[in-house]
C-alpha positions in Angstrom: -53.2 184.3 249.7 -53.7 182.5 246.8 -57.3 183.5 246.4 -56.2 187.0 246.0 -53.4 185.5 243.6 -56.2 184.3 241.3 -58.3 187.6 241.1 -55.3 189.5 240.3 -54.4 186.9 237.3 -58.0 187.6 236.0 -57.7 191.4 236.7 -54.4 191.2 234.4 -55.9 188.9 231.8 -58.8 190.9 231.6 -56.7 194.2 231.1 -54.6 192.4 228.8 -57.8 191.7 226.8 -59.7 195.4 227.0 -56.3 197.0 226.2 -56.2 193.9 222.9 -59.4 194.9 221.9 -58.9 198.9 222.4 -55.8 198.2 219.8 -57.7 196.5 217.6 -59.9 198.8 217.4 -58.1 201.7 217.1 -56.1 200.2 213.8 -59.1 199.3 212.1 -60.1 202.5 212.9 -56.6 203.8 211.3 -56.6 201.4 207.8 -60.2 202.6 207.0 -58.8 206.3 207.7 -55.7 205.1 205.5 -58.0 203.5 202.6 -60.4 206.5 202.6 -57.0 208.2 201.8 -55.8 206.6 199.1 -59.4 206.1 197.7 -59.5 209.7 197.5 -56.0 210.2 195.4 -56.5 207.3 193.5 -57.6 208.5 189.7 -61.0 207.8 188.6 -60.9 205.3 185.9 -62.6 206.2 182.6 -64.7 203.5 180.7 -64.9 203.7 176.8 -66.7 202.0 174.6 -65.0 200.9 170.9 -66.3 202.6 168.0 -68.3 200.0 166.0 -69.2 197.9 169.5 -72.6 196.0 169.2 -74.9 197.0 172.0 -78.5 196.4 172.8 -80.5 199.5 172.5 -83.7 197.8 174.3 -85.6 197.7 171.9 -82.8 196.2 169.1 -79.5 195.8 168.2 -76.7 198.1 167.0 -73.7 199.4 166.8 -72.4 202.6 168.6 -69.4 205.3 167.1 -68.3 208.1 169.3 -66.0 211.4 168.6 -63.4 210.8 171.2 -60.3 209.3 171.0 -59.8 205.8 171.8 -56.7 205.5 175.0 -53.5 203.8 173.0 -52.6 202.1 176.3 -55.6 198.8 175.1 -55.2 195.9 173.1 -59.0 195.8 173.1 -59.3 198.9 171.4 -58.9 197.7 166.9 -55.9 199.9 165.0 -57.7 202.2 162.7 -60.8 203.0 164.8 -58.8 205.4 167.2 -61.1 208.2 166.9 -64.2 206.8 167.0 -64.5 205.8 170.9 -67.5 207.0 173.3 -65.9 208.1 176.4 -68.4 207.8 179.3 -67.1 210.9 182.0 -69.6 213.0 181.4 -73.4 213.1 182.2 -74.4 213.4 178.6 -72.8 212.4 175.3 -74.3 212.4 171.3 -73.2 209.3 169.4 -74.2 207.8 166.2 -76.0 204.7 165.8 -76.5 202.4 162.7 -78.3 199.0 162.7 -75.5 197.8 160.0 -71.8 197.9 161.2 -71.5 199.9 157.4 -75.0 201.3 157.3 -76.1 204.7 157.7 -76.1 206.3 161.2 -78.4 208.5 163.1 -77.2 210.8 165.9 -78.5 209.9 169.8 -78.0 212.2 172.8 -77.4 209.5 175.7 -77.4 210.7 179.5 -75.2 208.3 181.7 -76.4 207.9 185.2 -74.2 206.4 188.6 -75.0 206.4 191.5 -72.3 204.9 193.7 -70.5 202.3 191.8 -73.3 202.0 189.2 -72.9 203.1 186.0 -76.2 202.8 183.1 -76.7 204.9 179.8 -80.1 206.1 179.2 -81.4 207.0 175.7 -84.0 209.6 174.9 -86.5 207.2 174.5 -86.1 206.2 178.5 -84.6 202.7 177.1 -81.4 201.1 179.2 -78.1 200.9 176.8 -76.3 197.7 177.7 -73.9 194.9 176.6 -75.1 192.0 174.3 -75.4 188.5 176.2 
């Protein structure tokens, strides 16, 4: 008798554990349907770039002014240069760039790429647009 009350103990534990797992499971299964969810109503945020901003063209130096208007809701963004922001939601954008923050500027057509999570702005050249280290 108490052989058969031993294989009924593991029969229940090992239930207990199969119906644990088959839970778990199943709840992962609903947060990744929950985040996908939210994910999906969740506004895409929009990245600017300040009029006047010093960026490496790849081959030098400069600084970049834009036609769109720079979001109010920043402290990053300097009083007085509100309309002067390059606003990056679209796949192609014309901006002027000088080599002097006052010097003259010459208009660029810039395509910005993603993929994923990836944003990078290409110039007609072929040359990578980034962020002075």
């Amino acid at each position: 008798m108490s052989t058969f009350a031993v294989r009924k103990g593991e029969w229940v534990g090992v239930a207990l554990t199969v119906a644990a797992i088959a839970g778990l499971s199943l709840l992962a299964t609903h947060v990744q349907d929950l985040k996908a969810f939210y994910m999906q109503q969740a506004p895409t945020p929009v990245v600017y770039l300040s009029g006047g901003m010093a960026v490496d063209l790849g081959d030098r130096h400069a600084f970049v002014f834009g036609v769109d208007k720079c979001p109010t809701d920043s402290y990053a963004f300097a009083p007085g240069h509100d309309h002067d922001c390059v606003r990056l939601d679209r796949p192609s954008l014309q901006v002027q760039v000088s080599d002097h923050l006052d010097g003259p500027r010459t208009s660029e057509q810039w395509m910005v790429n993603t993929d994923a999570d990836k944003m990078w702005i290409t110039r007609p050249n072929g040359l990578v647009v980034s962020e002075i280290h």
